[in-house]
C-alpha positions as CSV (number, residue, x, y, z in Angstrom):
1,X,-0.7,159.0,-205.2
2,X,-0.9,163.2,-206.1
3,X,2.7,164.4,-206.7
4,X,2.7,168.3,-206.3
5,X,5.0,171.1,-206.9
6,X,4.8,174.9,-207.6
7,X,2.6,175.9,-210.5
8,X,5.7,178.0,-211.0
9,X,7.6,175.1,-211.4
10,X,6.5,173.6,-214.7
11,X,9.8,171.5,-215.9
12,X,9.2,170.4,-212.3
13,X,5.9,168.9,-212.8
14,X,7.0,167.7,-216.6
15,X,9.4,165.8,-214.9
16,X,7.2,164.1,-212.6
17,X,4.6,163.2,-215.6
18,X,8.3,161.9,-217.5
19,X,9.4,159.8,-214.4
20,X,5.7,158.1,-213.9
21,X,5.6,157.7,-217.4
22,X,9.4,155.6,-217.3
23,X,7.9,153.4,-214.6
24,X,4.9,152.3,-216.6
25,X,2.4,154.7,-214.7
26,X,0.0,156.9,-216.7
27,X,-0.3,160.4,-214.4
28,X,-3.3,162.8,-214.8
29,X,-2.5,166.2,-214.8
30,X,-4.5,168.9,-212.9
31,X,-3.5,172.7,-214.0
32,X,-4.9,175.0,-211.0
33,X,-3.0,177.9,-210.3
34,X,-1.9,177.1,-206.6
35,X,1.6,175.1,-206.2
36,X,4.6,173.1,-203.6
37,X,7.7,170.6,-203.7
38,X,5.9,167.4,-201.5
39,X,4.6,164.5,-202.6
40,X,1.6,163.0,-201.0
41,X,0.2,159.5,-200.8
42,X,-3.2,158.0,-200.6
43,X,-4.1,155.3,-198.3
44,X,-4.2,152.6,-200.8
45,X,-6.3,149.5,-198.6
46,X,-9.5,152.3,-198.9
47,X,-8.9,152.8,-194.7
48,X,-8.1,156.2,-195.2
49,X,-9.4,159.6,-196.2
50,X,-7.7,159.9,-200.0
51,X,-8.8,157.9,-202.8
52,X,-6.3,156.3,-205.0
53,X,-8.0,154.0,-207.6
54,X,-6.5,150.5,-208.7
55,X,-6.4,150.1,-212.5
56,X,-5.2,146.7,-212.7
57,X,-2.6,146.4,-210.2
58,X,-1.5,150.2,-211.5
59,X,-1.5,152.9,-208.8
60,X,-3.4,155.9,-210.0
61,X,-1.1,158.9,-210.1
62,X,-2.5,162.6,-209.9
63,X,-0.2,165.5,-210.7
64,X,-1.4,168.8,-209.5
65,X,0.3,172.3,-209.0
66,X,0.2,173.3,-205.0
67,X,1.6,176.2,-203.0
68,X,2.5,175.7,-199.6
69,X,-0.5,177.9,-197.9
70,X,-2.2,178.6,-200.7
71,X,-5.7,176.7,-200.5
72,X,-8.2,177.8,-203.2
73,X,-11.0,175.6,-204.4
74,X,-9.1,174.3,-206.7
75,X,-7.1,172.9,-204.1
76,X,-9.6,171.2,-202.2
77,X,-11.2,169.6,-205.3
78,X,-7.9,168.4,-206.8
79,X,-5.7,167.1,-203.6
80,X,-7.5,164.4,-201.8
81,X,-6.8,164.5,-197.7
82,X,-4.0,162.2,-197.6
83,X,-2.6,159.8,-195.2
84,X,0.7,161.0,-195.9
85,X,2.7,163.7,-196.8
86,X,6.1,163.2,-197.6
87,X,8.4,166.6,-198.5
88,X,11.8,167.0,-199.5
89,X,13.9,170.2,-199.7
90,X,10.9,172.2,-198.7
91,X,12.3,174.0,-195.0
92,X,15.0,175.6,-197.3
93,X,14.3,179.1,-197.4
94,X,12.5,180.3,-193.8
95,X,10.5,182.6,-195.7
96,X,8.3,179.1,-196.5
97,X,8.5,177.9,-192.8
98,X,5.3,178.5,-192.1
99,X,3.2,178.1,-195.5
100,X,4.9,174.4,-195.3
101,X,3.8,174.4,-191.5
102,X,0.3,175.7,-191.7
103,X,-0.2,173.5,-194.8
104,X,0.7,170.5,-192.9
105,X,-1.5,171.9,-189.8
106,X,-4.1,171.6,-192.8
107,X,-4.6,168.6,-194.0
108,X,-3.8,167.5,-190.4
109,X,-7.2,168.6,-189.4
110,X,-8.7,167.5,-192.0
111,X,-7.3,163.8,-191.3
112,X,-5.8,163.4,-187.5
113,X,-4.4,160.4,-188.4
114,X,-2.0,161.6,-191.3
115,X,2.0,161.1,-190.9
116,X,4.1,163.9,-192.3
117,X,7.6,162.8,-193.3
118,X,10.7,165.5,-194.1
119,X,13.6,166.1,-194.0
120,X,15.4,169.2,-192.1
121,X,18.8,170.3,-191.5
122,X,18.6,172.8,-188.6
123,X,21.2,175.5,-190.7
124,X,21.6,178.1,-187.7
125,X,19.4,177.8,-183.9
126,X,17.8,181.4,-185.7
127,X,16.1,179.5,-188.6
128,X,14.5,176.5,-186.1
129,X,10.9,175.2,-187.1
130,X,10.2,174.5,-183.5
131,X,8.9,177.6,-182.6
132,X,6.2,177.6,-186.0
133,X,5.3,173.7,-184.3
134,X,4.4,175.0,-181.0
135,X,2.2,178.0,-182.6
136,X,0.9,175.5,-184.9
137,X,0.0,172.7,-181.8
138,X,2.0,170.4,-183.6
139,X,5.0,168.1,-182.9
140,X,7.8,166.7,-184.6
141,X,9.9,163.4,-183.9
142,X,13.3,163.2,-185.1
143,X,13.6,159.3,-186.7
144,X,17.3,158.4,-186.6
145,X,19.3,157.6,-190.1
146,X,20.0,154.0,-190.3
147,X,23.4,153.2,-190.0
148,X,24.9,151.4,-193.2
């Protein structure tokens, strides 16, 4: 599992590093200067394209800085392609629509199969991603809320 958030964003990652550490889960720490809020997870059954190591039953947990668009080196030595990508909060500011889309578009091609999970709250029919999908050649699926 790699947890990732803005190199800005410090307390952010500390946080992360605190929370594995709560659920008995000892994170690794990468401190390139590119950064993003998402968290992406490795394949674990060895199928897919990441790695995640088994230590013991304990999922190996990598904590690295990412911006969305931003892909140095650094980047492609520290973030393994992942299976999944699961964001939260991260089509907030339009300004980051497309760093967050072309990311995605990515690691897409570097793994066809990947699933990208978010969450988005169309604000105003002016600040739509659809438009960034289509130039992207991508395509989103709206999964319904369960009902409680």
């Amino acid at each position: 599992v790699t947890l990732t958030d803005r190199a800005d964003a410090s307390h952010v990652l500390a946080n992360c590093a605190h929370n594995c550490l709560l659920n008995s889960l000892t994170p690794t720490t990468h401190t390139h200067t590119a950064a993003t809020s998402s968290a992406i997870a490795d394949n674990r059954d060895g199928e897919g394209s990441g790695s995640v190591s088994d230590n013991g039953g304990e999922c190996a947990v990598r904590i690295v800085p990412f911006t969305w668009g931003v892909f140095g080196a650094a980047v492609l030595m520290e973030i393994p392609v992942p299976d999944v990508i699961i964001s939260a909060d991260c089509f907030y500011d339009s300004r980051d629509f497309e760093d967050v889309i072309s990311s995605v578009y990515y690691f897409i091609k570097r793994n066809p199969n990947i699933v990208f999970y978010t969450t988005y709250q169309l604000r105003s029919h002016n600040r739509s991603i659809q438009p960034l999908l289509a130039k992207w050649g991508l395509e989103a699926e709206v999964l319904p809320a369960p009902t409680p």
